[in-house]
C-alpha positions in Angstrom: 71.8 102.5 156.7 68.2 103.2 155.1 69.2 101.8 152.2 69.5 98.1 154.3 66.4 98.8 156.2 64.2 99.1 153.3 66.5 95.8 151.5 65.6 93.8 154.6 61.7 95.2 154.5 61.4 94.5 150.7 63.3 90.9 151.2 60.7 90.3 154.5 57.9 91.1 151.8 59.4 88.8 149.6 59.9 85.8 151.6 56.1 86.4 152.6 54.9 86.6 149.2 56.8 83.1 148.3 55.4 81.5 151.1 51.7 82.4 150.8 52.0 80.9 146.6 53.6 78.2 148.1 51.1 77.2 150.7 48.8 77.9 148.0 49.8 75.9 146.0 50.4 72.9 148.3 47.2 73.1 149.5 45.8 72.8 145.7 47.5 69.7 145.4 46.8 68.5 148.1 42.9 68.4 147.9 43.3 67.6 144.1 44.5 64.5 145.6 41.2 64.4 148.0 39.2 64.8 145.5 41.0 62.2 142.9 40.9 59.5 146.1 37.2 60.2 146.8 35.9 60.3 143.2 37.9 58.6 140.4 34.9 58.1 138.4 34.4 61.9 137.9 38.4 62.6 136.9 38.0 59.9 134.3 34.6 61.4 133.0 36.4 64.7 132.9 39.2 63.7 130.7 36.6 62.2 128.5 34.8 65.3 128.3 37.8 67.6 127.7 39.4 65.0 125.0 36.0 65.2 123.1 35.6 69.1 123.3 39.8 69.3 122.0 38.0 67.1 119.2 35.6 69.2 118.5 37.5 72.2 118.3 39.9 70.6 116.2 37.0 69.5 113.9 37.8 65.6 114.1 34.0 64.9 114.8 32.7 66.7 111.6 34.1 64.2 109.5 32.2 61.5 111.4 29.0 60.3 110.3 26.5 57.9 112.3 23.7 57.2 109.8 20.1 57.6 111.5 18.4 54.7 113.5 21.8 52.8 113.6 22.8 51.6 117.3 26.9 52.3 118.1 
């Protein structure tokens, strides 16, 4: 009989546990969407950002040079 009670307990522990990282994670999403819907300009800038700092780590942009005084 113990052995049950403490099953049930640690399942009830459980079942909380999944549904706290699940509301969690559904409310993530969900204002990642917000934000997304409210400012599309700043996810774009972002990915700009993080595609030239993966560049940089990669060491793509050493190999460029922009000679001095010349517009791009």
């Amino acid at each position: 009989m113990a052995h049950h009670v403490s099953q049930a307990n640690m399942n009830r522990q459980r079942i909380k546990t999944v549904s706290l990282w699940s509301l969690q994670k559904t409310a993530n999403a969900i204002l990642f969407a917000f934000k997304n819907v409210a400012d599309p300009v700043s996810v774009h800038l972002k990915d700009i950002y993080f595609s030239r700092q993966q560049g940089m780590a990669l060491g793509l942009y050493d190999t460029l040079s922009i000679p001095f005084g010349v517009d791009v």
